[in-house]
C-alpha positions in Angstrom: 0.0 0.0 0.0 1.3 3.3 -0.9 1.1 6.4 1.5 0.5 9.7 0.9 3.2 12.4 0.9 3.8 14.1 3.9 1.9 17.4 3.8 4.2 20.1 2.9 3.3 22.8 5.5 2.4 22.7 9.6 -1.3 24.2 8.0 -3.1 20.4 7.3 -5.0 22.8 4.9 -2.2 23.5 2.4 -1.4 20.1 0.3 -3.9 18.1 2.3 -3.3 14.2 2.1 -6.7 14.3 0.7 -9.7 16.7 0.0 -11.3 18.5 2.9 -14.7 18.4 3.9 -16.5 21.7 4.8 -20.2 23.0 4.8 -21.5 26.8 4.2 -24.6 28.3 4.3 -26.9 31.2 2.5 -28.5 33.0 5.0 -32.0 35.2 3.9 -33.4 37.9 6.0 -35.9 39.9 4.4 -35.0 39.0 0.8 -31.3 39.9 1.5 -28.6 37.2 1.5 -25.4 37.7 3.8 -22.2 37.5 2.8 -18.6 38.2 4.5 -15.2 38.6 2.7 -12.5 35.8 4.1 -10.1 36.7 6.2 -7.7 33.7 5.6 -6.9 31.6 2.3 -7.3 30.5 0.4 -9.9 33.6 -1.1 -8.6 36.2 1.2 -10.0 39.5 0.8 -13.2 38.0 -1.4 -16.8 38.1 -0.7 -18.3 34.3 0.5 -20.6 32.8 2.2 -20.0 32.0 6.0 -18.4 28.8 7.0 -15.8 26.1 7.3 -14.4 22.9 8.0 -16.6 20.5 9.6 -15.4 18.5 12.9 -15.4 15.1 13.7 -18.4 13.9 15.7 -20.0 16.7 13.7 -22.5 16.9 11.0 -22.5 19.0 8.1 -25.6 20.6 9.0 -24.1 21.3 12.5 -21.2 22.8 11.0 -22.9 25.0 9.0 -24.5 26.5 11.6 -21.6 26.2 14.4 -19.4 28.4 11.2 -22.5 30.9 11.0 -22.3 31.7 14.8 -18.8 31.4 14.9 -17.7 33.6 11.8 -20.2 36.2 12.2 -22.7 36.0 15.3 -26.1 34.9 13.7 -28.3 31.9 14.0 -30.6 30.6 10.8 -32.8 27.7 10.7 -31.6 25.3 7.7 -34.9 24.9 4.8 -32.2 23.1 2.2 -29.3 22.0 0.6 -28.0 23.8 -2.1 -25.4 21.6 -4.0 -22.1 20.7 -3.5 -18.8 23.4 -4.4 -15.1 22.6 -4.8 -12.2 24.7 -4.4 -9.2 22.7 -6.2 -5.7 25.0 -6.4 -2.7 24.1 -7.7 0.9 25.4 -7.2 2.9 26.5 -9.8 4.0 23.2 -10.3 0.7 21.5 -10.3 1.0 20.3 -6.6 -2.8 20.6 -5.1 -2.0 23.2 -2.8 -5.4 23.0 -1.7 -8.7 20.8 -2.1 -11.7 21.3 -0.3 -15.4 19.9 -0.9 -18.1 22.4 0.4 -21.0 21.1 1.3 -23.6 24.3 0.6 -27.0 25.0 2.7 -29.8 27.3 2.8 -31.2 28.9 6.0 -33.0 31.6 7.2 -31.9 34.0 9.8 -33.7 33.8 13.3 -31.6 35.9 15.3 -28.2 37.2 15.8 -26.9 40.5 13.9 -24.2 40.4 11.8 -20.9 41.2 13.0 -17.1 40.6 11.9 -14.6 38.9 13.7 -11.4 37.0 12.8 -12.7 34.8 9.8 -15.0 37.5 8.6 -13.9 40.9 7.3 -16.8 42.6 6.1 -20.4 41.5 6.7 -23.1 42.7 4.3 -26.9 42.2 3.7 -27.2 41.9 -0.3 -29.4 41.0 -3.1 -28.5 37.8 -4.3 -29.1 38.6 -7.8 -27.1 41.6 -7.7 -23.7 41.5 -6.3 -23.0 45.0 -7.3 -19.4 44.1 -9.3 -18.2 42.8 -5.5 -15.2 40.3 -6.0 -16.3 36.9 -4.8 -15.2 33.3 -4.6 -15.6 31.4 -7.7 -19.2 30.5 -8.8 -20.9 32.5 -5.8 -23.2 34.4 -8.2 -24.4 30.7 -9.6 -24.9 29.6 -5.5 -27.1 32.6 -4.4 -29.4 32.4 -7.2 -29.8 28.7 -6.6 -30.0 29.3 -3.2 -32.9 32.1 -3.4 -35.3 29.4 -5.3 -34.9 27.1 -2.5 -35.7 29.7 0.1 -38.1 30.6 -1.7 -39.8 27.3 -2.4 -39.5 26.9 1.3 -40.8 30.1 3.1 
């Protein structure tokens, strides 16, 4: 049996062994979506949905809504899944620097307001059809208008 390289950096996240589980989650509040920019890579400095890696023990509901409180200080009730998003990047030598598999909900908000803390920059109440030329992660346009069907289907 062969075994994996030894990750390259202390930070499991950069060149993981093997892709890395995470869930986030599209909060609505009065026809508003929020959104925060990253603090950390990989994305730093773009506009994203709250979340992060999910623990063991945990599920990816749970995590979704651990990240929320976590990141930026509001609670949602989950009505769906959205789909599933991957963030593969490579090195300039084609190493996977890093690979992780996003597990994506859809909630809406019951209580909390938005605030920013380490892992959240900027928090902002916006349109999820309109994201006003904001830089984002990749696909997050596609995600939100997704997302706003399935709240709406479910409210």
């Amino acid at each position: 049996m062969t075994q994996a390289a030894p990750a390259l950096d202390s930070d499991d996240r950069t060149y993981p062994a093997r892709p890395i589980l995470a869930a986030s989650i599209a909060v609505f509040r009065d026809g508003k979506v929020l959104i925060a920019t990253r603090t950390k890579p990989p994305g730093a400095g773009v506009w994203s949905l709250p979340g992060g890696l999910v623990e063991p023990g945990e599920t990816i509901e749970e995590a979704a809504l651990r990240e929320l409180m976590e990141e930026v200080g509001v609670e949602a009730r989950i009505v769906g899944f959205n789909r599933h998003v991957q963030r593969i990047d490579r090195d300039d030598e084609g190493r996977v620097r890093h690979h992780f598999v996003v597990a994506s909900f859809v909630g809406v908000w019951t209580g909390g307001e938005a605030t920013t803390g380490p892992e959240a920059g900027e928090v902002r109440w916006v349109d999820p059809h309109d994201l006003d030329g904001l830089p984002t992660t990749p696909h997050l346009a596609r995600i939100l208008a997704r997302a706003a069907e399935i709240c709406g289907q479910a409210t």
